[in-house]
Each structure stands twice: as structure tokens, then as C-alpha cells.
C-alpha positions as CSV (number, residue, x, y, z in Angstrom):
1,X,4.4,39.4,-14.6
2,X,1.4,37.8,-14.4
3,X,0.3,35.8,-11.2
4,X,-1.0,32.4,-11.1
5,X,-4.4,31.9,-9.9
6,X,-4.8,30.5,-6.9
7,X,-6.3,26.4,-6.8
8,X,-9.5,25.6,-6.0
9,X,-9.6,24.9,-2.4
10,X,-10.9,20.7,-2.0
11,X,-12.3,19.3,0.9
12,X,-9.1,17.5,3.1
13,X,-9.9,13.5,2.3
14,X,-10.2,11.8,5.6
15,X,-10.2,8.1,5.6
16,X,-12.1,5.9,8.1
17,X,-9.9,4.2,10.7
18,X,-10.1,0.7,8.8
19,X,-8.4,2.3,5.7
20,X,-6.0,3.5,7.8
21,X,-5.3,0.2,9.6
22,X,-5.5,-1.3,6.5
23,X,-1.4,-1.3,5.9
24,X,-0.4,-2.5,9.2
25,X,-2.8,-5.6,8.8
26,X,-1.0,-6.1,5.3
27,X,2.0,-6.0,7.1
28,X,1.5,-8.2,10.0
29,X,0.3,-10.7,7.7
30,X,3.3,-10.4,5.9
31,X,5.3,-10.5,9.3
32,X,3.1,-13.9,10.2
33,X,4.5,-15.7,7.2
34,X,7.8,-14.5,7.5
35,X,7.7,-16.0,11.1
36,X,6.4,-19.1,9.9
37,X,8.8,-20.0,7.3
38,X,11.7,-19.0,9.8
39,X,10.2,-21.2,12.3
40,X,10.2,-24.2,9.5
41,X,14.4,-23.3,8.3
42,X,14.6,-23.2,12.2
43,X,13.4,-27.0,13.2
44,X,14.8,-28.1,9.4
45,X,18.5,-27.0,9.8
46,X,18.7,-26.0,13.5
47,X,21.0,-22.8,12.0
48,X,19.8,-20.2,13.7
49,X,21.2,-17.6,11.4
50,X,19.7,-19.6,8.2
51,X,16.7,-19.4,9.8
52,X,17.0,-15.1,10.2
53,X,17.9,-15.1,6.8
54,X,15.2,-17.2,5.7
55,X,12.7,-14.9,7.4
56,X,13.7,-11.8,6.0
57,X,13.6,-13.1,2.4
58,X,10.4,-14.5,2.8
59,X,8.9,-11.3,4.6
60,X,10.3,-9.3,1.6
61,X,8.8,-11.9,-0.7
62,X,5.3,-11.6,1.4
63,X,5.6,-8.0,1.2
64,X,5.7,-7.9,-2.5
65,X,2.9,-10.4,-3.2
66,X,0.7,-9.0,-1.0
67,X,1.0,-5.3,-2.6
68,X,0.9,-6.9,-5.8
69,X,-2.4,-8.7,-5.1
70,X,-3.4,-5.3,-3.2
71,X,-2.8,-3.6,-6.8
72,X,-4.8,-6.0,-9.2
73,X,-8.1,-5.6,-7.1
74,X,-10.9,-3.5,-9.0
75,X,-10.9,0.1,-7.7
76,X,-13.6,1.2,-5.7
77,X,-16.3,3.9,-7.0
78,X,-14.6,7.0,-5.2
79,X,-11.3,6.2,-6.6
80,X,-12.8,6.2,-10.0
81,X,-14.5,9.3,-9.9
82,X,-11.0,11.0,-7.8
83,X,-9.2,10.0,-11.3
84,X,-11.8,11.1,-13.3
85,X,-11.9,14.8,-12.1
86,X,-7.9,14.3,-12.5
87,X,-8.5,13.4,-16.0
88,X,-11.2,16.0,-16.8
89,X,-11.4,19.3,-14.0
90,X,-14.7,21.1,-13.9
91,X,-13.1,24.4,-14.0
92,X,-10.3,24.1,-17.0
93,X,-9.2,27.7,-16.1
94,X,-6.8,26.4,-12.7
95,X,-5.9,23.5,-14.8
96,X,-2.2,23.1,-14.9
């Protein structure tokens, strides 16, 4: 049998603390106005379990929107040259 040839080895990407902190700040915002709605069912309706289920809907809802807007921004220049070499490798003899 024939063996594969092995992949060109790639420098390991290593992103820069903010892009790593990037999620959890998506995510506590998302937490903050899940908080905030519960906190307005809360002094509304005086239920507290209303106002539980109120929060989680609206941090789900958060969630989504926020990943959502997160998706339609324009992609930065090192994402479009990563999909490029996706799209078209230099060397087209490891290409799978």
C-alpha cells in the first residue's frame, strides 16, 4: 500500500489575551441583560419563579443575538487570507 504523505507542519495560531476574553465579555453581557429583565418580571409580578424563567429566556435570547450580530461583522484581514490558503494550498501535493 501506498502511505500518505505526511502535512505540512503550520505554525500553532496563538491568539492575544483579548481574543481570548473576547467570549466571556459576550457572555457577561449577555448575563447583564438576562439579570436585568429578571429584575423588571421581578418588581412587575413579585413571582419569583416568573422572574427565573424570564431570565433564562431572555439570556438565551441575548445569547443568540449577540452571536448573530458577532457573525455579520466583516472578517478581519487574517481571517481572509486563513480561508484563502483553505481555498487554494501552496503546495497541491498534501491537499486532501
Amino acid at each position: 500500500m501506498t502511505q500518505t504523505p505526511e502535512p505540512a507542519s503550520q505554525n500553532p495560531v496563538t491568539p492575544s489575551r483579548r481574543d481570548r476574553l473576547r467570549p466571556l465579555e459576550l457572555v457577561g453581557f449577555a448575563g447583564v441583560l438576562a439579570v436585568f429583565a429578571g429584575l423588571i418580571v421581578l418588581m412587575a409580578t413579585r413571582d419569583i419563579l416568573l422572574a427565573a424563567i424570564s431570565l433564562g429566556i431572555a439570556f438565551i435570547a441575548s445569547v443568540i443575538m449577540v452571536a448573530l450580530v458577532g457573525l455579520g461583522k466583516k472578517p478581519s484581514q487574517e481571517d481572509i487570507v486563513a480561508r484563502g490558503d483553505l481555498q487554494h494550498p501552496e503546495d497541491d501535493k498534501n491537499w486532501h
